[in-house]
C-alpha positions in Angstrom: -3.8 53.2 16.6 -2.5 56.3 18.2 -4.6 58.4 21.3 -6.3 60.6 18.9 -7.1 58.5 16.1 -10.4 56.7 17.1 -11.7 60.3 18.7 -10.4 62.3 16.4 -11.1 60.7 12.7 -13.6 57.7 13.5 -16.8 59.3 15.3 -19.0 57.6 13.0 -19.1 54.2 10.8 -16.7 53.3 7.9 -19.2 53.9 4.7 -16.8 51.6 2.4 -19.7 51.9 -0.3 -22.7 53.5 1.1 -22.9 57.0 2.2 -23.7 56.6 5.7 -22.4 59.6 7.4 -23.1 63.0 9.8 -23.3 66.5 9.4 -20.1 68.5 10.2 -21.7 70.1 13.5 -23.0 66.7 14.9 -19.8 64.8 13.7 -16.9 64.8 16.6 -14.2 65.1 14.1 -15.7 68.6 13.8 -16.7 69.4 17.8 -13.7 67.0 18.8 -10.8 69.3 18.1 -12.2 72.0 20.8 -13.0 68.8 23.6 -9.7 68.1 22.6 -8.1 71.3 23.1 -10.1 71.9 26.5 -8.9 68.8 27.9 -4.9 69.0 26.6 -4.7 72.4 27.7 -6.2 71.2 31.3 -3.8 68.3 31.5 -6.8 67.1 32.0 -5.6 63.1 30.4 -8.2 61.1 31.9 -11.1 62.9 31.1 -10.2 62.7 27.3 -9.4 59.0 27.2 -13.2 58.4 29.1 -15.0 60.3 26.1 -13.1 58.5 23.9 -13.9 55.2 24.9 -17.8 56.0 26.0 -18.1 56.1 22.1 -16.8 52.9 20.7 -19.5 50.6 20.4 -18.8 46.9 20.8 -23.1 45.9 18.9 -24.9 47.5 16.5 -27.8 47.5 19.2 -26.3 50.1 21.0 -27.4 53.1 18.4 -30.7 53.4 18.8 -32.4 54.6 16.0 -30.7 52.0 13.5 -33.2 49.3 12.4 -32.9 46.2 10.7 -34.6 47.5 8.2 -32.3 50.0 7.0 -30.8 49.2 3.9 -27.3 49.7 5.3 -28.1 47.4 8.7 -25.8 44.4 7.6 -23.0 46.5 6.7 -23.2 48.3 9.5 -23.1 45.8 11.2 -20.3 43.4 10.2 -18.3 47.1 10.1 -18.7 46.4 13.9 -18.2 42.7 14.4 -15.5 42.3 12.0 -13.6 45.2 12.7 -14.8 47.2 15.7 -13.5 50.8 14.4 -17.5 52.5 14.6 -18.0 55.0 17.2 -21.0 56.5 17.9 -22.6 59.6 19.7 -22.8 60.8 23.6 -26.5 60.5 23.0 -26.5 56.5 21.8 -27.4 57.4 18.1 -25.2 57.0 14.7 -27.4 60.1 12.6 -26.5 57.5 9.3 -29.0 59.6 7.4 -27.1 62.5 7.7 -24.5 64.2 4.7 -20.9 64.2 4.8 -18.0 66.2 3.0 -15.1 64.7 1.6 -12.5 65.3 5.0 -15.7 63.6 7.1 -15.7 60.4 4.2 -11.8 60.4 4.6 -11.7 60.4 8.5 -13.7 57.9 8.5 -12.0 55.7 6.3 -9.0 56.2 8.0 -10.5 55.0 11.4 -10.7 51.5 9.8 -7.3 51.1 8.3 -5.3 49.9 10.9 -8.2 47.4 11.9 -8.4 46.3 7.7 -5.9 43.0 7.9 -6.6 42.7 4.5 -7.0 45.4 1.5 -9.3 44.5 -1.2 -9.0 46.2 -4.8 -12.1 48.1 -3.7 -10.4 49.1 -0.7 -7.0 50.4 -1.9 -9.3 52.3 -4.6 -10.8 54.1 -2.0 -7.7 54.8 -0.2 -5.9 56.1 -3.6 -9.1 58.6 -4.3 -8.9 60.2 -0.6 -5.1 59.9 -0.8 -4.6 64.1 0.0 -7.4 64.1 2.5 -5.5 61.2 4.4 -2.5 63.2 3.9 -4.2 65.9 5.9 -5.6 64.2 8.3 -2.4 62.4 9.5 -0.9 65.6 9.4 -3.4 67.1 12.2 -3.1 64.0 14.2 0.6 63.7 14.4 0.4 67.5 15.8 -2.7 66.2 18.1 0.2 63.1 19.4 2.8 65.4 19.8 0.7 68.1 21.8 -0.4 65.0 24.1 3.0 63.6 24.8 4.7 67.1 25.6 2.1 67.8 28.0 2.4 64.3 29.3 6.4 64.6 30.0 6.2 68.3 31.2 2.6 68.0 33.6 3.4 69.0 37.1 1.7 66.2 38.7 -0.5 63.7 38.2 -2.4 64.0 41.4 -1.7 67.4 42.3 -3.2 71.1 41.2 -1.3 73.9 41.7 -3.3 77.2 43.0 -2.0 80.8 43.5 -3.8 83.6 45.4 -2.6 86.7 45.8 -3.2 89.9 47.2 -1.8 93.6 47.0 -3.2 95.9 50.0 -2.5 99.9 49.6 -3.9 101.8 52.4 -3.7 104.1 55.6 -4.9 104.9 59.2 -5.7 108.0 60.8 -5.9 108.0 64.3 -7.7 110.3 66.7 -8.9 111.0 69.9 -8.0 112.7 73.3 -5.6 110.1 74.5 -2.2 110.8 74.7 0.9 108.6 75.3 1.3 110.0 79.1 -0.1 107.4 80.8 1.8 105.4 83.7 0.4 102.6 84.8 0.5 102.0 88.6 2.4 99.3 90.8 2.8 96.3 90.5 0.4 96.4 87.5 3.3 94.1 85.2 2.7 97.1 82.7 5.2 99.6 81.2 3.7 103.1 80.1 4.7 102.3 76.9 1.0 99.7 77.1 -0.9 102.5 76.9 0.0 103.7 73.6 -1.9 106.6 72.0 -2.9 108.4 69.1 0.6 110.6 69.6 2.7 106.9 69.3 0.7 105.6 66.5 1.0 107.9 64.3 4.6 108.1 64.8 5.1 103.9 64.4 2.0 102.9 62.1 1.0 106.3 60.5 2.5 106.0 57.2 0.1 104.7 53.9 1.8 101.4 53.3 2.0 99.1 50.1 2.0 95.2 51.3 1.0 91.9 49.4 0.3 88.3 50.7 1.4 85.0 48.6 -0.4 81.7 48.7 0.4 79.4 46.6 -1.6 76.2 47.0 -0.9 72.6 46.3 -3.9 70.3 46.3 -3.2 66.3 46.2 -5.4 63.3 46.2 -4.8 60.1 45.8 -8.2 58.2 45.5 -10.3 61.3 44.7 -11.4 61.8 47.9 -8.8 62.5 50.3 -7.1 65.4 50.0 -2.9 66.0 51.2 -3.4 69.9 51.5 0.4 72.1 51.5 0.4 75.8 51.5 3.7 78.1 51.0 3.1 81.5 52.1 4.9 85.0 51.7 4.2 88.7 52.5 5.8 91.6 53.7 2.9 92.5 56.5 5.5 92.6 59.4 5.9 96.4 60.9 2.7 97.1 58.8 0.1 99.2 60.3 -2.3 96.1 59.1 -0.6 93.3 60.7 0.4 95.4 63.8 2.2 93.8 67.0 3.1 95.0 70.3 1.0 98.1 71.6 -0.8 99.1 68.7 -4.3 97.9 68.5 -4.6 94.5 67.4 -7.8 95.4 65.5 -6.3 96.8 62.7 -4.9 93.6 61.5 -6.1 91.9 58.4 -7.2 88.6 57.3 -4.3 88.6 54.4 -1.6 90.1 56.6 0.5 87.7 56.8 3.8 88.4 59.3 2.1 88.4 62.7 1.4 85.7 65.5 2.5 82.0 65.1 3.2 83.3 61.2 6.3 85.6 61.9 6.7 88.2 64.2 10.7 88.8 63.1 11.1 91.7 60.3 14.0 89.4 59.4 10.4 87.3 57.9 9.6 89.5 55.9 9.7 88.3 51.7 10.3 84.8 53.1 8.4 81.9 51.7 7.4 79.8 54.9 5.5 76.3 54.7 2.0 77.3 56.2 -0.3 74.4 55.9 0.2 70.5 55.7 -2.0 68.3 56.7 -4.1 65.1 55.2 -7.7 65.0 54.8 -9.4 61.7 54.3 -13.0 60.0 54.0 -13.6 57.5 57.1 -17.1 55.4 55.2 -19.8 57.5 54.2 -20.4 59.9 56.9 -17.2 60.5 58.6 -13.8 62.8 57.5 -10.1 62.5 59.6 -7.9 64.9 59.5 -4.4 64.9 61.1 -1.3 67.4 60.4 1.6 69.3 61.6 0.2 72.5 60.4 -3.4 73.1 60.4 -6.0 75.7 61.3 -8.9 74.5 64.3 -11.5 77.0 61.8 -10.3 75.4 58.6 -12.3 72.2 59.6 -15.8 73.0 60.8 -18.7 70.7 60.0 -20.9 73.9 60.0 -19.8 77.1 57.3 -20.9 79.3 60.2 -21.5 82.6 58.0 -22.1 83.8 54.5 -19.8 86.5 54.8 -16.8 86.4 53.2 -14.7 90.2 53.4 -12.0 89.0 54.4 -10.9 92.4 55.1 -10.7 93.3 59.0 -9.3 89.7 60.5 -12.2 90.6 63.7 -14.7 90.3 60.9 -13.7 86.5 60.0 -14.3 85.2 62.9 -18.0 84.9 63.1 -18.7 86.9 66.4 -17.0 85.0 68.5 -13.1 85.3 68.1 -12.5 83.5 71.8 -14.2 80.5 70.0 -13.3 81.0 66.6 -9.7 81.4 67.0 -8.3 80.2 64.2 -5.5 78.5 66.4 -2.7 77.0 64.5 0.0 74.0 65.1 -0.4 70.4 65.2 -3.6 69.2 64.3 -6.1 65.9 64.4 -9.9 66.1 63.7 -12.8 64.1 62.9 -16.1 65.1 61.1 -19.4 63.7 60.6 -22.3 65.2 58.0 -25.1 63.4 58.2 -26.2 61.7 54.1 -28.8 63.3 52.6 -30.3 64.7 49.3 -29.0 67.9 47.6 -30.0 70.9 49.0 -31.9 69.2 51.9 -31.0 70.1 55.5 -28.9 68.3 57.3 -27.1 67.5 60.5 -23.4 67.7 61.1 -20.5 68.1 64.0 -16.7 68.1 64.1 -14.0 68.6 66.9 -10.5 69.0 66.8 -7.3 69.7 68.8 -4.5 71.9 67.7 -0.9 72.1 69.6 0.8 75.4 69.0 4.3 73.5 69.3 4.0 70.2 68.9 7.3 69.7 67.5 9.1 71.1 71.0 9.7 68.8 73.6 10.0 71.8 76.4 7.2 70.8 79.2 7.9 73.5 81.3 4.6 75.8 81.2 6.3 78.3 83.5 8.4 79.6 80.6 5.8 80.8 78.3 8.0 78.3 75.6 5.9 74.9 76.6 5.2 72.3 73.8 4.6 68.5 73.0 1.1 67.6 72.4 -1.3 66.3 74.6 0.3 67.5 77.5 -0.7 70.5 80.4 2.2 72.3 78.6 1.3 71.8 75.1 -0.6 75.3 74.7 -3.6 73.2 73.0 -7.5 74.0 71.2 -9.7 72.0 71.8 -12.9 73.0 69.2 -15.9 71.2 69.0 -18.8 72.4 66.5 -22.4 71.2 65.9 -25.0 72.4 64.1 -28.0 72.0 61.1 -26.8 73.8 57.5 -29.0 74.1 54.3 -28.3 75.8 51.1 -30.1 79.3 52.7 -29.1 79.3 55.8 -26.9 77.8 58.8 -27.3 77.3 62.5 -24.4 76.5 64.7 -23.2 76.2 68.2 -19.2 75.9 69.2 -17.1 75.3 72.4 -13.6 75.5 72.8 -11.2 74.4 75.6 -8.2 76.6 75.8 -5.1 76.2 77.8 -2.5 78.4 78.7 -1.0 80.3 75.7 -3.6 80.2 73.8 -5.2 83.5 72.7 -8.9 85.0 71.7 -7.6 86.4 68.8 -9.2 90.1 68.6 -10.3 91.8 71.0 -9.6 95.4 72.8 -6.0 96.0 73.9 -7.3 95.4 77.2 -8.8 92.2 76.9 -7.0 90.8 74.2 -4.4 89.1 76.6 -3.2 84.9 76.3 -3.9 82.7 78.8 -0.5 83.4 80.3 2.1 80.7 81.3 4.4 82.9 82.9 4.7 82.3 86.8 3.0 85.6 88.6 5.1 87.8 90.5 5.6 86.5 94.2 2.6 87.5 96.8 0.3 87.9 94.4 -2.2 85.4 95.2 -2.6 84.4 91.4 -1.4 80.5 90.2 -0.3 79.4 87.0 -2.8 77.7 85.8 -4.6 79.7 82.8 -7.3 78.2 80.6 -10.4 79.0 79.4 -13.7 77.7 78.1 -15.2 79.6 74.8 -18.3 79.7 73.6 -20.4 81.0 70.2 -23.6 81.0 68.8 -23.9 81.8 65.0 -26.8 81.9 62.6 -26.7 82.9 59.3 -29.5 83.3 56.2 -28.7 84.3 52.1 -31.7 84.8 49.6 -32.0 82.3 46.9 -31.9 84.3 44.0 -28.2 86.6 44.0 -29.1 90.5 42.1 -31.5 91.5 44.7 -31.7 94.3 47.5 -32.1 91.9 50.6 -28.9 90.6 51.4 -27.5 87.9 53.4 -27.9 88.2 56.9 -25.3 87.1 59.6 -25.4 87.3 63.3 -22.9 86.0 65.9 -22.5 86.0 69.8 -19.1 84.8 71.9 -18.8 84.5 75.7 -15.5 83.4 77.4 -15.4 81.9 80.7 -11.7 82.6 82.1 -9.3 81.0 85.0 -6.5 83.7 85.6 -6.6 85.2 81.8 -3.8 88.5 83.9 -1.7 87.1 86.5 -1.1 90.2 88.1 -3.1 92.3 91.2 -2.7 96.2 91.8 -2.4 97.0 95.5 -4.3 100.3 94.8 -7.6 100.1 93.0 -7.2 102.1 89.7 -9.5 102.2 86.7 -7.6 100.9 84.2 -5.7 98.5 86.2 -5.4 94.7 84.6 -6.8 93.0 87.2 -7.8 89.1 86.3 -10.5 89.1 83.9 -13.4 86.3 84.7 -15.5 87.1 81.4 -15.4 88.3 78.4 -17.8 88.5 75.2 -18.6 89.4 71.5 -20.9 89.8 68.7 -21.2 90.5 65.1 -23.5 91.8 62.6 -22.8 91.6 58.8 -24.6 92.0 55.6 -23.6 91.2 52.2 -25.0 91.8 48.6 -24.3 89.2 46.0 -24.1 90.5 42.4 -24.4 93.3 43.8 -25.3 96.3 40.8 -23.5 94.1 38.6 -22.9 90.3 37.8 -19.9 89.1 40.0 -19.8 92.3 42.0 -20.3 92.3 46.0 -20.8 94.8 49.0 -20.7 94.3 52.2 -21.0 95.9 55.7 -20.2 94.6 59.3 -20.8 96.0 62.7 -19.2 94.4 66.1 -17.3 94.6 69.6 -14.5 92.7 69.5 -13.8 90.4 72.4 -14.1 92.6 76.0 -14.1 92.4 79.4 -17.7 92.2 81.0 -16.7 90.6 84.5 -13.1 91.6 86.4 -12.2 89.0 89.6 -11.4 91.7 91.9 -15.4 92.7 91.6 -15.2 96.0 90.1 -16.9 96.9 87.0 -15.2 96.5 83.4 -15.0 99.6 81.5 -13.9 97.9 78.3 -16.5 98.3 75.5 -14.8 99.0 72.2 -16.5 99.2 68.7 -15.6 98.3 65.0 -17.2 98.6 61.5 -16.3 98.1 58.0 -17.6 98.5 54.7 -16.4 97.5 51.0 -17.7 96.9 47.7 -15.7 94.3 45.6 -15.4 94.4 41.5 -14.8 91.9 39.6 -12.6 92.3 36.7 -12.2 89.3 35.6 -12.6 85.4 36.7 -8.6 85.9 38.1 -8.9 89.7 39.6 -10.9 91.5 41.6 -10.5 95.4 43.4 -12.3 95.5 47.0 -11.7 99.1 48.1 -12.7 99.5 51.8 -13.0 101.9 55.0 -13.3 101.0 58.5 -13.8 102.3 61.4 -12.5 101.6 64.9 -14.0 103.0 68.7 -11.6 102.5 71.7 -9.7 99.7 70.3 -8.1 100.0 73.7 -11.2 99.0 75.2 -10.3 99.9 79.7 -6.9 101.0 78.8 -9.2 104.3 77.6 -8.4 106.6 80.8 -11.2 108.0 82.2 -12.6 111.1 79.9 -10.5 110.1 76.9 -11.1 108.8 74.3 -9.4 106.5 70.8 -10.6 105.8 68.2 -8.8 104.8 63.9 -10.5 105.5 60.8 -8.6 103.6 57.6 -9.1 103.3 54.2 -7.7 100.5 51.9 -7.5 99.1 48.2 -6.8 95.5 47.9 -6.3 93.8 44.7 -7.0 89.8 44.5 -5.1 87.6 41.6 -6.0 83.9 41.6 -4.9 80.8 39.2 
């Protein structure tokens, strides 16, 4: 008998000559078809064939509310013995008391016909009289065979989904302030005036409203059903964006989705190029633990701990919990393991991970001095290393990170000032500074969401970042000016963000945030940082469908130079976007 026949045309018993049957709403030949359809047009094969099979029954014991006493018990039952072609319900009942039409009486019929080895004149009388509704029937399940084995030979995979997400972003900056782009920096600083950059330069290089998007297209494999081989393809045109801005404008402005800067593609030559962005393998170690190892992977894409419920992901500053010297979202060569501790749904519970990320792991260059260093593992290799603990619940989340960074590594937004790498470059000569750059990162997160989504109290998320730095500048003024680079010991950072779910409609969301990015708060040469910097943001997100949504948004950004401000001047960007989601 062919895939569909059992499901589609046999949901209840063969009534050769009593009228044991179901109503047309109960019966699956009548609820079948749109199981059927939702499962074909999922590709979703292995779910259809376990409904079919969880309602053959194999004993007439298994429906429970037929009797022995039933006038139609021993029928019933050698139907099953004899023949096995009786299926039953999801709930464990037959419903024999039940009326059925003619197409029902046929279906049924036909379930038992290629069981029958041998038709009796009563049979083949039966069979004559429901000779057109057979007809029919076959008809509908030859469609049904077909429909099955096109989706079968043309299915992308077997083990792997296929996601898209995409984003347009229309928008603009305007940029304002006292500070001009006249500023030379003294000595022996390592600077060029061109460092200072001010409203004058912006507006000339990142001034114009822009139109970029962002590609991902996802492909999600697992083998066993609980690992998972994770690939990403990416594409965008962000580079030379005001959004995804590089060299001296401020690195605040930089979105989440702008894909084009950093380790993803600085070159304009990358611009409309698909580039493999993630590969790695996920994978259960017993009950409690989870490995990960890859050549591409993210340190913040495996956290034991969800560190906040907000989710803009708008302003990149605002994606990194509070704590962007911590929460880096460092990317290369990555290994990882997680533990969760077991417990009941929506208990509290216990959990830590740690992992280590090499920018270039695939270059053999050990030779730190360069700037170029790779490998993994080694002084040169530009490494993460993030560890995470903390105690989650359904409401709320507590968590506390460290991460070890070595030279060439970066705290990902910050002011101008103190947004700088742990260098690898050697210093200039007399300087008194060495080569050897790391840093230790810390951040302290909490985060709480109401139960019920619709309401006027929103989520409330609050995080706090301190870096501890060996040599983050290399290079020493011999005159004592303001705004000289001088080796930063310390830095820090917080966030505050709220966000309404459902918020005047179903679906719908708002949001605000409120932070200083990372900045200095303790120089090595003893003199007092000037470097606080501001930034806010606030959007509300509709959604127009399960696949779209429209986030328009405005921001707001105070000295995103942070000490490169001179003395009586003053920065500052106010921006406005509309960015459009599609997801599959």
């Amino acid at each position: 008998m062919k895939l569909f026949q059992q499901l589609l045309l046999a949901p209840a018993a063969l009534g050769l000559a009593a009228p044991l049957a179901a109503t047309a709403a109960d019966l699956p030949m009548a609820s079948s078809t749109a199981s059927i359809n939702s499962y074909t047009q999922q590709q979703d094969l292995d779910r259809f064939r376990a409904w079919e099979s969880q309602n053959q029954v194999t004993s007439i014991n298994q429906f429970s509310e037929v009797k022995p006493t039933d006038w139609a018990y021993q029928a019933l039952s050698n139907l099953i013995e004899r023949y096995g072609c009786v299926a039953g319900y999801p709930n464990g009942t037959f419903k024999g008391g039940q009326a059925m039409t003619r197409f029902e009486a046929a279906a049924l019929l036909n379930a038992c016909l290629d069981r029958v080895t041998e038709v009796t004149d009563e049979l083949q009388r039966l069979i004559n009289d429901f000779q057109k509704e057979l007809s029919v029937l076959k008809g509908r399940v030859d469609g049904l065979d077909k429909r099955v084995g096109k989706l079968e030979s043309t299915q992308f995979s077997t083990t792997t989904k296929l996601q898209g997400d995409t984003v347009f972003v229309i928008g603009a900056n305007a940029f304002g302030g006292s500070q001009a782009n006249n500023f030379a920096p003294a000595a022996n600083t390592g600077l060029s005036p061109a460092s200072s950059n001010g409203r004058n330069s912006n507006r000339r290089d990142i001034g114009a409203a822009v139109f970029n998007y962002d590609l991902r297209l996802n492909l999600q494999t697992s083998f066993t059903g609980k690992d998972l081989l994770y690939t990403r393809l990416r594409s965008g045109n962000f580079v030379g964006s005001p959004f995804s801005p590089t060299g001296n404008q401020p690195g605040l402005l930089a979105l989440d989705r702008a894909f084009g800067s950093g380790n993803s593609g600085a070159a304009a030559n990358l611009n409309n190029v698909v580039q493999l962005d993630r590969l790695y393998y996920r994978f259960p170690i017993g009950k409690s633990f989870t490995g990960l190892v890859g050549p591409r992977g993210r340190n913040t894409e495996f956290l034991a701990i969800t560190p906040f419920f907000y989710k803009s992901d708008l302003l990149d500053f605002f994606t990194l919990n509070g704590a962007p010297g911590t929460y880096n979202k460092a990317t290369g060569a990555i290994a990882g393991l997680m533990w969760k501790q077991n417990v009941k749904k929506g208990k509290p519970y216990f959990a830590a991970s740690t992992s280590y990320v090499a920018t270039d792991a695939n270059s053999g260059n050990t030779d730190n001095t360069t700037g170029n260093g790779g490998g993994i593992f080694g002084d040169s290799s530009r490494g993460s290393f993030t560890t995470q603990v903390g105690v989650a619940a359904p409401q709320w989340a507590l968590a506390f990170a460290w991460r070890y960074g070595q030279c060439g590594q970066n705290f990902r937004r910050g002011s101008q000032y103190a947004n700088q790498n742990e260098p690898c470059t050697a210093p200039a000569p007399n300087t008194g500074a060495t080569t050897t750059a790391y840093s230790n990162n810390f951040a302290l997160t909490g985060a709480w969401q109401p139960k019920k989504a619709g309401g006027i109290v929103p989520s409330l998320n609050l995080g706090w970042g301190y870096s501890a730095l060996a040599q983050s500048n290399l290079f020493r003024s011999a005159a004592p000016v303001v705004n000289e680079p001088a080796n930063i010991g310390a830095a820090q950072s917080w966030t505050l963000a709220l966000q309404w779910a459902d918020a005047f409609a179903k679906g719908n969301s708002a949001g605000m945030a409120v932070g200083q990015p990372q900045f200095a708060t303790s120089l090595r040469n003893g003199r007092t940082p000037q470097d606080g910097n501001f930034a806010w943001e606030w959007w509300y997100k509709f959604k127009v469908s399960d696949n779209i949504s429209i986030t328009p948004a405005i921001f707001y950004l105070s000295r995103p130079y942070g000490q490169w401000t001179q003395p009586g001047q003053s920065n500052n960007v106010f921006g406005g976007l509309v960015q459009t989601q599609f997801r599959f």
